[in-house]
C-alpha positions, 0 to 999 in steps of 0.5 A: 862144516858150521858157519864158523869154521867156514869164516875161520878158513876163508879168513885164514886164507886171506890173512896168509895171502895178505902176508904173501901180497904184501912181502911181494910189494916190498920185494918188488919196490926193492927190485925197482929200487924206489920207497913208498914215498917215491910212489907218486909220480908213477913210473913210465911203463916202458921205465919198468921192463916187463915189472910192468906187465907181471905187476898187472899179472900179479893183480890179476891172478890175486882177483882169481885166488879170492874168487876160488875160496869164495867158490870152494867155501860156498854152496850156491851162486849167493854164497860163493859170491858173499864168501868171495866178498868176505876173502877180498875185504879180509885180503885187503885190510891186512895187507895194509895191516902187514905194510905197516908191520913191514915197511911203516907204511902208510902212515895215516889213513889218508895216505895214497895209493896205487890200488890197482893197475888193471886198464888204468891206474886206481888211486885214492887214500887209504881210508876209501879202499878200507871202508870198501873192504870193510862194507864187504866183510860186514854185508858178505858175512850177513848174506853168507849167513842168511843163505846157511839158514835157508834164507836167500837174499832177494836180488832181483834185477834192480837190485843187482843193477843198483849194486853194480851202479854203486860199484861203477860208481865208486871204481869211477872215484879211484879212476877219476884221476887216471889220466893226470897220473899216466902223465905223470902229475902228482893225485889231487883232490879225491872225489868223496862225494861220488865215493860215497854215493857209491857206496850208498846205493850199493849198500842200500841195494845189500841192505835192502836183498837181505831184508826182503830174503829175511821176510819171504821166508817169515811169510812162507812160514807164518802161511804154513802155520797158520793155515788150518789143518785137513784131514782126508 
């Protein structure tokens, strides 16, 4: 299978489950009779029988799907990994894409949202979980592509603490106004700088594993090529 044909299916998996995703979430604010407006203030839990526990079900489930495609479309740790990063950001993109299909919703980039409900609400604008999406399809494609050619991204382990610091980081700006919410006020003032900070230090970590992979492989190659020839 090219590299082609293996993007042309993970995307196409996301795509179509972005669809079922979204069409779930418009049956759901039907079934719990409220519009994307009346998203805030959240609804008390206990408000919303068990929709509450299946809703945190659902997500959960949705996070096992992408990592079965990203699994079954790559070879090696590195790959399924990039390839999991492709399906999530593909996924997520369209889903808001297929929203505003739906229901016109959202309106603007900077319109909330409830991102997830695992352990405590996510929340923020739409812009934020977009430019992750975005920053997962770009640098997923690129360590996909350098593993297909034989070249594996360097990760070693400051790298890979630096990415999960980057992720922590920008998981703590979705998360930063939890509390208020559970309690019913309404999303305040987003935290960007620390948004950005994340995604700095994770990109800068991808950035930098990708380079290092790229330039191991010259280096072995130009050794081999320029050492002399023996003969027995």
């Amino acid at each position: 299978m090219t590299f082609r044909t293996r993007a042309l299916i993970v995307a196409f998996f996301a795509v179509a489950m972005a669809y079922l995703e979204a069409a779930v979430v418009v049956y759901l604010q039907k079934a719990i009779e409220i519009t994307p407006a009346q998203l805030f203030p959240l609804q008390k839990p206990g408000s919303m029988g068990n929709l509450a526990a299946i809703e945190v079900g659902r997500e959960g489930a949705t996070l096992v799907m992408l990592a079965a495609i990203g699994w079954l479309a790559g070879r090696r740790g590195v790959d399924r990994l990039a390839w999991t990063a492709v399906a999530f950001g593909v996924w997520d993109i369209f889903y808001y894409g297929w929203l505003w299909l739906f229901i016109g919703w959202p309106g603007s980039p900077g319109t909330w949202d409830v991102l997830f409900l695992i352990q405590v609400p996510w929340a923020g604008p739409v812009w934020a979980p977009m430019c992750v999406s975005l920053a997962l399809i770009v640098f997923g494609l690129a360590a996909a592509r350098e593993t297909e050619g034989g070249r594996i991204p360097a990760v070693d382990a400051r790298l890979a603490g630096l990415a999960v610091l980057g992720g922590l980081v920008v998981v703590l700006s979705f998360t930063a106004q939890a509390p208020g919410l559970i309690n019913g006020d309404m999303p305040g003032w987003y935290p960007w700088p620390v948004f950005v900070a994340g995604m700095a230090m994770a990109a800068w970590a991808a950035t930098t594993a990708l380079r290092r992979g790229r330039r191991a492989l010259d280096g072995s190659t130009k050794s081999s090529v320029d050492a002399p020839a023996t003969s027995g």
